[in-house]
C-alpha positions as CSV (number, residue, x, y, z in Angstrom):
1,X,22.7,124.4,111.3
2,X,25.6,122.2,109.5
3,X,26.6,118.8,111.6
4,X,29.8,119.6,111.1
5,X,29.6,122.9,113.4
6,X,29.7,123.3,117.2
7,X,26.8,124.8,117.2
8,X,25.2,121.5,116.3
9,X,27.0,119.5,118.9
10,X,26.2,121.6,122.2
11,X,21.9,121.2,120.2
12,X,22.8,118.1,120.0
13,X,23.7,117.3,123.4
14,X,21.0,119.4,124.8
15,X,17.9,118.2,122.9
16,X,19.1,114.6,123.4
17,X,19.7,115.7,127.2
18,X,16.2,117.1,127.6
19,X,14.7,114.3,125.5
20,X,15.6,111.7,128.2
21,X,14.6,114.1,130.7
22,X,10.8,114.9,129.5
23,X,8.1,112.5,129.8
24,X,7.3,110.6,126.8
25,X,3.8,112.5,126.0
26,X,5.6,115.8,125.6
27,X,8.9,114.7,123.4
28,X,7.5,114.5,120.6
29,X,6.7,118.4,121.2
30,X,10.2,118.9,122.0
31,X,11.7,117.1,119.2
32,X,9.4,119.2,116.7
33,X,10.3,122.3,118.5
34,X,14.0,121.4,117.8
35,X,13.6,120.5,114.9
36,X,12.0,123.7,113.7
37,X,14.8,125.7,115.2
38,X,17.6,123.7,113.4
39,X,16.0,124.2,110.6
40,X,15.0,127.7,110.8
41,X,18.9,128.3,111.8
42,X,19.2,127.8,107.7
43,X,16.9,130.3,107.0
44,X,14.0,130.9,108.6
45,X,11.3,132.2,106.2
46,X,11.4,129.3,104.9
47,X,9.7,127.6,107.4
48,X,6.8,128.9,106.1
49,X,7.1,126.3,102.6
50,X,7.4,123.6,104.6
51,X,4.4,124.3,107.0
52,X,2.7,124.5,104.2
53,X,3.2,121.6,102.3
54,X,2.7,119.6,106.2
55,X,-0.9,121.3,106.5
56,X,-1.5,120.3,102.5
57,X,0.0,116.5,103.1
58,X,-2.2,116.5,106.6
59,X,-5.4,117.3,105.5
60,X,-4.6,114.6,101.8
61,X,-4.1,112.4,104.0
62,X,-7.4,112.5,105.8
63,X,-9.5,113.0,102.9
64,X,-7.8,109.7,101.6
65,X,-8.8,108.1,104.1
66,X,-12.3,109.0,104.3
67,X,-13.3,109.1,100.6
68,X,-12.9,106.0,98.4
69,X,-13.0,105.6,94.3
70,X,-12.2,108.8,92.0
71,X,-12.0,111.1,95.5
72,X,-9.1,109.0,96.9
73,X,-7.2,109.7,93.5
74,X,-8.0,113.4,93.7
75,X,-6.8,114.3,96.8
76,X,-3.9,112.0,96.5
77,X,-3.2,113.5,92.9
78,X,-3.8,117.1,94.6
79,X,-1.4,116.5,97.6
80,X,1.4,115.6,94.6
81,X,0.5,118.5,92.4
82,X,1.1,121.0,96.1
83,X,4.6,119.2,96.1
84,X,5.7,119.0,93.1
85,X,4.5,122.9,92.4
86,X,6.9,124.2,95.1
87,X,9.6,122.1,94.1
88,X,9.4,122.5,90.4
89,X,9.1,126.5,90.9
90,X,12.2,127.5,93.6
91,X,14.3,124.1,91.9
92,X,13.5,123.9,87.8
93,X,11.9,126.7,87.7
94,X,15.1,128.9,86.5
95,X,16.7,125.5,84.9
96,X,13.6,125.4,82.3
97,X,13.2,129.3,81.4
98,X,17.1,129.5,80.9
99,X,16.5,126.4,78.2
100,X,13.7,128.5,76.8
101,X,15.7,130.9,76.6
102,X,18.6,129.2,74.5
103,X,16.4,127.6,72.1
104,X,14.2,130.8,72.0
105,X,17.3,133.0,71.0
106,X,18.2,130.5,67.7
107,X,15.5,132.3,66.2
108,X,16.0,135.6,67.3
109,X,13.3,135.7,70.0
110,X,13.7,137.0,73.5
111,X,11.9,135.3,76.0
112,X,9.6,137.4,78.1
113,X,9.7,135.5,81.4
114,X,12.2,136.6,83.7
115,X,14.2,133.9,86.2
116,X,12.9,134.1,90.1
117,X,15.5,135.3,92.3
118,X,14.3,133.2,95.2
119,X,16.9,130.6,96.9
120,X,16.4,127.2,96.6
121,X,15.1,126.0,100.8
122,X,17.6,123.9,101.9
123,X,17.0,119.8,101.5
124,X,14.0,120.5,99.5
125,X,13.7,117.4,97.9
126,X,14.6,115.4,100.7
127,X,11.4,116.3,102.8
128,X,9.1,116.7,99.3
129,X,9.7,113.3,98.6
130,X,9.1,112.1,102.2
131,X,6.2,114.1,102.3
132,X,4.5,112.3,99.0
133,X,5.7,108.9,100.8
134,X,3.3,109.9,103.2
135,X,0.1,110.2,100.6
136,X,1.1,107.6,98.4
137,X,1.1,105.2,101.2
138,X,-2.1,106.5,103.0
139,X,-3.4,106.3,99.2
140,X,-2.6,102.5,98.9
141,X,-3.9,101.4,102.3
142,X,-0.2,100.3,103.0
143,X,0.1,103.1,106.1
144,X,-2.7,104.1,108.7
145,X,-4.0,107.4,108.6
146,X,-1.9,109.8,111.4
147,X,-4.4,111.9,112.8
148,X,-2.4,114.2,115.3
149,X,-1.2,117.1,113.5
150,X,2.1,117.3,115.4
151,X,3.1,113.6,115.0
152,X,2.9,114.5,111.1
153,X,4.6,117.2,111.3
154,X,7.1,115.2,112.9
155,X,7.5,113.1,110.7
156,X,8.3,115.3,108.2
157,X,10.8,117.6,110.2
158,X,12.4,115.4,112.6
159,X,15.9,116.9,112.5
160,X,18.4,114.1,112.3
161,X,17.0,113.4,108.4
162,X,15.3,116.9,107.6
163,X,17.4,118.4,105.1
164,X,19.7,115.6,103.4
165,X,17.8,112.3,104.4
166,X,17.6,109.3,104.5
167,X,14.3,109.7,102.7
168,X,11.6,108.1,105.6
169,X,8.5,106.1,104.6
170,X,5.7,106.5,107.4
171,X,5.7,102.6,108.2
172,X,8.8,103.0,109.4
173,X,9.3,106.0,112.0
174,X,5.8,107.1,112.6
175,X,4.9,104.2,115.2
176,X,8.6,104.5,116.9
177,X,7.7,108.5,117.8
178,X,4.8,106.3,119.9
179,X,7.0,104.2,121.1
180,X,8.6,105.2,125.3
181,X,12.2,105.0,124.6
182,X,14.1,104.7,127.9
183,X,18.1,105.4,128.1
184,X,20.1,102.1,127.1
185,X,23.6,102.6,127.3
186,X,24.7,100.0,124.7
187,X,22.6,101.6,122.5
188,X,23.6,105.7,123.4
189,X,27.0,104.1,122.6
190,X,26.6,102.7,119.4
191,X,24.6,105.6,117.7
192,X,27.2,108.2,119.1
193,X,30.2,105.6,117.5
194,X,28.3,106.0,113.9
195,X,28.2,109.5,114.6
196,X,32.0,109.2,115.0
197,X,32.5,107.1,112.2
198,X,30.5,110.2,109.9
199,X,32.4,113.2,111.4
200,X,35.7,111.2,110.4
201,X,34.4,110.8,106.9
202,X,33.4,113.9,106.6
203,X,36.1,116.5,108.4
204,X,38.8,114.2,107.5
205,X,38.3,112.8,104.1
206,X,35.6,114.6,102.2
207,X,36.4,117.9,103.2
208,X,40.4,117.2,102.9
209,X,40.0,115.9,99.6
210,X,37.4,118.8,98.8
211,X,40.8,121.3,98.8
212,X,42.6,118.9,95.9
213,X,39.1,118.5,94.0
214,X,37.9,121.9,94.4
215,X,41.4,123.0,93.0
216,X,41.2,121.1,89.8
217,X,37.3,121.4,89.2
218,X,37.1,125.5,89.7
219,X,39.7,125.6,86.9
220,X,39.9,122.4,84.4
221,X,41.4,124.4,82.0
222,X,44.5,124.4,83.6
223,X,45.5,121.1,84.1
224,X,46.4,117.4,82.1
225,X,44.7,114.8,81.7
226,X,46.5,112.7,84.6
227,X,45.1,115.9,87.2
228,X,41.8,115.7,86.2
229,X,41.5,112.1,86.7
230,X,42.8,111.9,90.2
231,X,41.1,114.8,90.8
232,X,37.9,113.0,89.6
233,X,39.1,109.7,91.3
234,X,39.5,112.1,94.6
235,X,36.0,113.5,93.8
236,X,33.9,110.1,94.0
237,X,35.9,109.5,97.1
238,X,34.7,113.0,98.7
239,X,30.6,112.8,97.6
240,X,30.6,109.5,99.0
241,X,32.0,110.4,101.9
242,X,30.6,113.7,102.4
243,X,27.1,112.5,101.7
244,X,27.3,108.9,103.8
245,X,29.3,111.2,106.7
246,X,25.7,112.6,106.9
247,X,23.9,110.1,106.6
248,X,25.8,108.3,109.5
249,X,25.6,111.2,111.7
250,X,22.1,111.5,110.9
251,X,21.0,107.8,111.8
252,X,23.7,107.6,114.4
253,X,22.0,111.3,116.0
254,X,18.6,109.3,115.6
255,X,19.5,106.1,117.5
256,X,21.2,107.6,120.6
257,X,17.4,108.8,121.2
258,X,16.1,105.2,120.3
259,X,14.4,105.5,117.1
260,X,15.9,103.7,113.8
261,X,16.1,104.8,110.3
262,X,16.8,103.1,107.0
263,X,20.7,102.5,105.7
264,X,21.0,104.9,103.5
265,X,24.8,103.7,102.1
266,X,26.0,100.0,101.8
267,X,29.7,100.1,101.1
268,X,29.0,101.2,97.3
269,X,32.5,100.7,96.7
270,X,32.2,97.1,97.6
271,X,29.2,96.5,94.8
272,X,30.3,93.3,92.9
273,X,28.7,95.1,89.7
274,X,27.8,97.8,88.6
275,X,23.5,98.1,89.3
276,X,24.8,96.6,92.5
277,X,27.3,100.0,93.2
278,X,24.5,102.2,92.5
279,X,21.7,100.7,93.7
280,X,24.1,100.8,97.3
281,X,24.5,104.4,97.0
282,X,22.0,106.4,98.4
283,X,19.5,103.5,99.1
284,X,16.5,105.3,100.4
285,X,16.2,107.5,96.9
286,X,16.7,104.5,95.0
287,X,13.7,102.7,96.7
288,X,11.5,105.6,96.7
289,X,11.8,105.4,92.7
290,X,11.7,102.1,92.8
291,X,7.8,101.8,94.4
292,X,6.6,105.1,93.2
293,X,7.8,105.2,89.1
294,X,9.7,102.2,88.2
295,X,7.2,99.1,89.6
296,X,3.9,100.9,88.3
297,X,5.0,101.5,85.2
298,X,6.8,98.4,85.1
299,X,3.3,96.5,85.6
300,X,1.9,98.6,82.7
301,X,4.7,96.7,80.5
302,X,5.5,93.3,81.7
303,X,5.4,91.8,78.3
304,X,8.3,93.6,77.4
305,X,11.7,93.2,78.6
306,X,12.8,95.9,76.3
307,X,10.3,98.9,78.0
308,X,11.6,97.3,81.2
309,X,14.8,98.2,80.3
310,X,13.9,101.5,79.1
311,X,12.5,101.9,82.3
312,X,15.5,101.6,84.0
313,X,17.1,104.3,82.1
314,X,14.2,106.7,82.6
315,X,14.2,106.2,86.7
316,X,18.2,106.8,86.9
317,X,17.8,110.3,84.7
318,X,15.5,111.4,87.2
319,X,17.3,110.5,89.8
320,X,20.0,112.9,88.1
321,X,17.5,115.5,87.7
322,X,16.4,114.8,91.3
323,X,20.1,115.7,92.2
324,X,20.0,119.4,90.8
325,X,18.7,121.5,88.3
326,X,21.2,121.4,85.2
327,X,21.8,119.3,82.3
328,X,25.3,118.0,84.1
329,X,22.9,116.0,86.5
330,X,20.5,114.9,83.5
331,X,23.6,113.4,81.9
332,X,25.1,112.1,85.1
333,X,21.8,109.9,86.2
334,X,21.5,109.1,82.1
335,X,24.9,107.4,82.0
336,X,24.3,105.7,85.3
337,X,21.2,104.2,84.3
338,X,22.5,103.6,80.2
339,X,25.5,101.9,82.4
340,X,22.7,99.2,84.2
341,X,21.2,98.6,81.0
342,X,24.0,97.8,79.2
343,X,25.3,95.7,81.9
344,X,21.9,93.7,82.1
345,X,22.7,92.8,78.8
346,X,26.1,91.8,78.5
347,X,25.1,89.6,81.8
348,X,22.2,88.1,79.8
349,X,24.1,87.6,76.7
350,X,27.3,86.8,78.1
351,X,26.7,85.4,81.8
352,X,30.2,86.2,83.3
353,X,29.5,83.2,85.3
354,X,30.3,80.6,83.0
355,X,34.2,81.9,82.5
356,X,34.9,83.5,86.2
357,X,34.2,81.4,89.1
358,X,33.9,82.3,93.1
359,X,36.1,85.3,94.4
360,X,37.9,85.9,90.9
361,X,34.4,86.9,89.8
362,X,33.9,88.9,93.1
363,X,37.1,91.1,92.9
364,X,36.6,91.4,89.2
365,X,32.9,92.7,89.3
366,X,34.2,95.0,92.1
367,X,36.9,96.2,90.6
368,X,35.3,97.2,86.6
369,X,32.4,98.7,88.3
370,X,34.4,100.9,90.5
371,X,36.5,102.1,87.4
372,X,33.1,102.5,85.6
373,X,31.5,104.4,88.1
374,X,34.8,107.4,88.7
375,X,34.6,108.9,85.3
376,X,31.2,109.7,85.3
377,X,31.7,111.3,88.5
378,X,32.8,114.0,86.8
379,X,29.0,114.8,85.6
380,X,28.1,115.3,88.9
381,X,31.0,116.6,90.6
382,X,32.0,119.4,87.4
383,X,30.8,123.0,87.9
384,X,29.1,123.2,84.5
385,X,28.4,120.9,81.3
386,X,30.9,122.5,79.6
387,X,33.1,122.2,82.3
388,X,31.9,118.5,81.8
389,X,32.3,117.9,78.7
390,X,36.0,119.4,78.7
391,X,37.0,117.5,81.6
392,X,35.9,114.2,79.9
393,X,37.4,115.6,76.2
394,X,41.2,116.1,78.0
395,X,40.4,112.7,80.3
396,X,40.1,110.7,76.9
397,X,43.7,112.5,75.2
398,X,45.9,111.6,77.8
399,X,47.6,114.5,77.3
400,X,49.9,115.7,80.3
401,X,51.0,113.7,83.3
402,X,52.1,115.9,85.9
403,X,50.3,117.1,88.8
404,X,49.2,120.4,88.7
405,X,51.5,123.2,89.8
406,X,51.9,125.0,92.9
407,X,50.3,122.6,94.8
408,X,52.1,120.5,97.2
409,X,52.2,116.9,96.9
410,X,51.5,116.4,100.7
411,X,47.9,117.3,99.6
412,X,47.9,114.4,96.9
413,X,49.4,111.7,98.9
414,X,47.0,112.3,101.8
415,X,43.9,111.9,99.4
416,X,45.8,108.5,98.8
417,X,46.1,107.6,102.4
418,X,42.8,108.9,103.7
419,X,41.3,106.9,100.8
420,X,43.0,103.6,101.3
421,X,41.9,103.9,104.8
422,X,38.6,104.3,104.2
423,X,38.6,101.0,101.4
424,X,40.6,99.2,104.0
425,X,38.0,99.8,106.9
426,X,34.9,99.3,104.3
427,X,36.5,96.1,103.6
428,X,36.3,94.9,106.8
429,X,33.0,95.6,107.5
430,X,31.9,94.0,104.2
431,X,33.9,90.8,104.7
432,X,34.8,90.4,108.3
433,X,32.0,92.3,110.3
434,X,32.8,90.9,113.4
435,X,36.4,92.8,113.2
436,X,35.6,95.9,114.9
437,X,37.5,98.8,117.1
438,X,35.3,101.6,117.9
439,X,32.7,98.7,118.6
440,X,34.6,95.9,119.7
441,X,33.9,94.7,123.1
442,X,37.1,94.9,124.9
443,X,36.8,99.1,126.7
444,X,40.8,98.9,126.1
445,X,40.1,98.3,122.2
446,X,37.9,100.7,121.5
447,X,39.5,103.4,123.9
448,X,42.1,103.2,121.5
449,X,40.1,103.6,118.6
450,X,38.2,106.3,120.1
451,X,41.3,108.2,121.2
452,X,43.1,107.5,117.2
453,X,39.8,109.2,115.2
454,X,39.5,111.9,117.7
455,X,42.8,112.8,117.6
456,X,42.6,112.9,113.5
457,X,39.5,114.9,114.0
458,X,41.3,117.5,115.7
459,X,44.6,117.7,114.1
460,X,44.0,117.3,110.9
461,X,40.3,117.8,110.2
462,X,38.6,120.9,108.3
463,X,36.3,123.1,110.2
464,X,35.7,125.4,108.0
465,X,32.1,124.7,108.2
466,X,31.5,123.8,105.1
467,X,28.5,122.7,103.8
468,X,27.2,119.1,102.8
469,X,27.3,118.5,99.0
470,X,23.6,117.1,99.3
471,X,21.9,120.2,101.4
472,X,21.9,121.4,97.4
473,X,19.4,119.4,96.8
């Protein structure tokens, strides 16, 4: 069931209708009921994979608990290998025999092992990785052993974040599904304005600027240099927004019912370097590579600043591998991470700070790391390395200048609106939080405000029901 869908808002208004309704000792039953039909609307075998990997995670987590020394380890190293096996096999799986493949056929070998035809279940890594949070933290004594089944199970499916995040740890939802939540109106009103606030980034910008991207990225070969870069400009503009539009919905669909989750976006646009932009975007992945990889095996090398960095490099290209199953990824995490590095050392060798003082090195920061962050975009955003690689290739010639034809330049200069309007608002609330519209608290102010993204919604939003970027992944 996409957010973006009708279908979404009459279960949204119903679960959240009979969740105030129900006593509190049976809504956690009717949030996990709910949440196993919205995600059994995707397909519903698949249900099966993800009861599976709850009963496996349930019982580590136990057995954790009660054993202490090598047995902890085991079950916690059992509970990963259960994850990581159903991820690796419907997601890498293919991406790994087709390699073998390639380097099998340079010597004139065929490789035996056919590809599985299975589809990858939607938001797969999203719930695998909350799923190990689980463990790992049960495993470090950080988070109390959950006991009823249906509480962990939960955990993992509650429906606001099931299939595209933000990626949960236990200490932070598990004790709020405890927790009576009673009907506050301030509060019903402010998560359904960040749901708002996502459908407009999503129907009207992502999915508006998905028509001019999707143009230019199906067929590169057609078009200059000049169309390729605004279509990749256009493209970081429609990820970001498609992915944070979810990720608003998703906390704001969370909080009408009283229970918070993390920020998962920070106004990456608004990073005043480069780590910074990144380590904004998609927060809750980020962290969850941070604890789990980068810190232990950046306490295995403390001595050398070097492996640190070398860490660094080695969490972002997983995080690209994370993303999808295809070298494109690989490189796109790669260069992010090679990006980080390099800046750590200019700013060590350099320090910035000594020639560009106060807002001139604020605007400046902001500005180079935005420009560095578009073209690699491309990586992500292109529909195969070589696709890539010729993209980038024709970028770097600056050959050709005009838009590409048959294409109207309505299409072009609303991209251009749409995204100014969404710098100009994310500028706001980075600098002047307390200017607000949908939130201010004059009712005649935010009427208006209401009334001005509704109407955009429905005159010239897409609902095409098109899917979120990230429910790849």
């Amino acid at each position: 069931m996409l957010f973006n869908s009708l279908d979404f808002v009459g279960f949204f208004i119903i679960v959240t209708s009979l969740f105030f309704i129900a006593p509190h000792k049976y809504r956690w039953f009717l949030l996990l009921l709910s949440s196993c039909y919205f995600y059994m609307d995707f397909m519903p075998i698949y249900i099966l994979i993800l009861g599976f990997t709850i009963v496996v995670d349930y019982f580590a987590g136990i057995f954790i608990a009660k054993s202490d020394g090598k047995r902890r380890k085991f079950f916690l190293i059992l509970s990963i290998i259960a994850n990581v096996g159903i991820l690796g096999f419907f997601k890498y799986f293919n991406f790994l025999n087709d390699n073998v493949t390639g380097f099998l056929s340079i010597f004139n070998f065929q490789n035996p092992v056919p590809n599985n035809s299975f589809a990858l279940p939607i938001g797969l890594s999203f719930h695998t990785f909350q799923a190990m949070s689980y463990t790992i933290e049960v495993y470090k004594g950080n988070q109390k052993v959950e006991k009823k089944f249906g509480i962990y199970a939960l955990y993992v499916m509650f429906y606001p974040q099931l299939v595209a995040g933000p990626i949960e740890r236990p200490q932070n939802i598990i004790h709020q599904f405890y927790t009576p939540q009673k009907f506050e109106y301030n509060r019903v009103i402010a998560g359904l304005q960040i749901m708002l606030w996502g459908f407009f980034k999503k129907i009207v910008i992502a999915d508006r600027m998905a028509i001019y991207v999707n143009t230019v990225y199906n067929a590169p070969y057609h078009h200059s240099a000049f169309t390729l870069f605004v279509a990749t400009l256009f493209a970081g503009f429609q990820i970001y927004c498609d992915f944070s539009g979810y990720s608003d919905i998703a906390i704001g669909s969370a909080k009408v019912m009283g229970y918070n989750l993390m920020e998962n976006f920070r106004r990456p646009f608004f990073g005043k370097s480069f780590t910074e932009k990144v380590l904004r975007w998609h927060i809750s992945l980020y962290t969850w590579f941070r604890d789990y990889v980068y810190t232990p095996l950046s306490m295995k090398r403390k001595k050398s600043p070097y492996k640190l960095l070398l860490n660094v490099l080695l969490i972002f290209t997983l995080s690209g591998l994370w993303h999808g199953a295809s070298w494109n990824f690989i490189v796109w995490g790669f260069l992010s991470g090679l990006l980080v590095v390099l800046e750590r050392i200019y700013q060590g060798i350099v320090k910035p700070k000594r020639f560009i003082k106060g807002v001139w090195l604020v605007i400046s920061g902001t500005i180079v790391s935005f420009f560095l962050y578009i073209p690699i975009t491309l990586f992500f955003r292109a529909v195969t390395m070589r696709d890539a690689l010729y993209i980038a290739k024709t970028m770097l010639s600056f050959k050709g200048t005009r838009l590409f034809k048959g294409e109207p330049p309505s299409i072009f200069w609303y991209c251009v609106f749409v995204g100014c309007f969404l710098l100009i608002v994310e500028f706001f609330q980075e600098y002047y939080p307390n200017v607000k519209v949908i939130g201010h608290n004059k009712l005649v102010v935010r009427f208006i405000g209401y009334v001005v993204l509704l109407t955009l919604l429905l005159m010239i939003g897409v609902f095409n029901g098109s899917q979120f970027i990230y429910f790849q992944f």
